[in-house]
Each structure stands twice: as C-alpha cells, then as structure tokens.
N, C-alpha and C positions, 0 to 999 in steps of 0.2 A: 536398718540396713540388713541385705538378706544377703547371704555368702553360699553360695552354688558352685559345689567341689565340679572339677573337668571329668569326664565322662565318656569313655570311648568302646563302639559296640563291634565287632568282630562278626562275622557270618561264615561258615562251613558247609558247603553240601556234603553229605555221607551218601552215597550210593546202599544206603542199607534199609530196611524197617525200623520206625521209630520205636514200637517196641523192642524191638533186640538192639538200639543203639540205648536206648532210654538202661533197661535191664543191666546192661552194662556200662554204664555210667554210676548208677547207683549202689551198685555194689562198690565198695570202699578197697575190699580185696584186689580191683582191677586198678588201683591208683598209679601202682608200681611200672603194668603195663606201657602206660602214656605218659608218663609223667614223671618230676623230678623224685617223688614221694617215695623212693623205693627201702626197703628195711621197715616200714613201720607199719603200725598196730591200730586195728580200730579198737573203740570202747566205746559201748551204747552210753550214751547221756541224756537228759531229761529231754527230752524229743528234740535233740539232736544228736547226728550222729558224730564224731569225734576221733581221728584218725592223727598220729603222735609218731612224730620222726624225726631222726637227728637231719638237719634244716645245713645252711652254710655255718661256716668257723664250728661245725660241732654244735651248736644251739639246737635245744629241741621245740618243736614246733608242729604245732597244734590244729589240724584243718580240719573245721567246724562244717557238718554241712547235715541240709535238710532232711530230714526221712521221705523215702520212698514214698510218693504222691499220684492219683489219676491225674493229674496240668503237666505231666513232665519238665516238672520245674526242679535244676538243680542249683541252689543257690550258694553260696559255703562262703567263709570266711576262714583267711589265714592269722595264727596270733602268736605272737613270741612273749613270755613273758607276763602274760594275760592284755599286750597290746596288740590291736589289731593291725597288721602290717597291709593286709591284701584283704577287696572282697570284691565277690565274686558273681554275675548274677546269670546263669545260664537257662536257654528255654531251648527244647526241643518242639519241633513244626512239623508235622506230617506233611510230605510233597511227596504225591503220586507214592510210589513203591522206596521213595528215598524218607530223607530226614534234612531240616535243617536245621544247624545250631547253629543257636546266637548267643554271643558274651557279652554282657556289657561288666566291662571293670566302672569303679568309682575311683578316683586319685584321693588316700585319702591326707589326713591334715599333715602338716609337714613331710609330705614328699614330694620331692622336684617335679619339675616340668622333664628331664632326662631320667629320671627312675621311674615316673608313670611311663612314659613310652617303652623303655628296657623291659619293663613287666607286660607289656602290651605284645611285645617281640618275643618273647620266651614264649608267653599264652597263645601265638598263634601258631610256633614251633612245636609245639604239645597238639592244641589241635588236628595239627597236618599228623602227626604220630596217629591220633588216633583214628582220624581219615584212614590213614594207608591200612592200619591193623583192621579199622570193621572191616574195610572193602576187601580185606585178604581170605575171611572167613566164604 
C-alpha cells in the first residue's frame, strides 16, 4: 500500500525580472518584508540555509531553506522542535520581462484537511504581499 500526502500548487504573476524577484527571495534578510518571519535571524548551516524566530504562542521556529541556486528553485521547510510543521516547494519561471511563481505545499502527516487549507490561505496572503512590494519597486 502506498500513502500519497494531498498536494496543493499556488501560481503568482510578478510583473518584475525573475532575477531581481529570484535575488530577493533568496536572501533570508527579506523574510520579514513578506512574510510572518519578522524579528529573526539567519544562521548558515551545512548547505542549508536556516533562519529562527519566535513562531505563534512564543515557540521558536526554524525555516530551513535551500542555497542560492542557477534553477531558481526555492524550497524550505518549516520545524518546531526539530518537527517538520510546513514544506515548502517554490519555482520561479521566466515570462517575457515578468516572473512566475509557483508553490506547491505538501500536507504533511498528521495535519487536517482545514489546517492544510489555512496554511494554503496564509501562503497565498504572503504571496500577494510580495506581488504588491516587487511591483512597487
């Protein structure tokens, strides 16, 4: 018997260059910009990179994610605890003078069928944040 976690992929147009969407993305420093991650720290680790912030209730928490790559592949993984709460798989796509990005999240094992969706809702809320911020540049 083979067990296949639910899987849901997200798409963004960015009205920007995929290198200057890419460039910033990858930098860790810019987490706080888009995102919930704001107050925390990266710390390089064994070729990954590792960015730590107090999380909800106060828990700190851990977003693992790839090094700076030519595939403009940003993948990361969220962890609490050294358990994996969220992961993460993003690709950016060159279109004409823009960028598209795609998210696919994985559900992973014991989380609902309503917490993978909420996490799905949040990550498309963050998305739009960073939509609005490239295309302001």
């Amino acid at each position: 018997m083979h067990f296949v976690l639910k899987a849901q992929t997200l798409t963004v147009h960015i009205a920007r260059p995929v290198a200057e969407v890419y460039d910033f993305l990858s930098d860790p420093a810019n987490l706080g910009r888009w995102t919930f991650a704001r107050n925390g720290r990266h710390e390089p680790r064994a070729g990954l990179l590792v960015w730590s912030f107090d999380g909800p209730e106060g828990r700190r928490v851990e977003l693992h994610f790839t090094r700076p790559n030519p595939f403009f592949v940003l993948d990361y993984k969220l962890a609490q605890n050294g358990e994996i709460s969220h992961a993460g798989y993003a690709r950016l796509i060159p279109a004409g003078d823009g960028t598209v990005l795609t998210h696919t999240a994985v559900q992973q094992p014991g989380a609902s069928d309503a917490q993978f969706d909420s996490e799905a809702e949040w990550v498309m809320a963050d998305l739009m944040v960073l939509k609005t911020l490239m295309e302001a540049k």
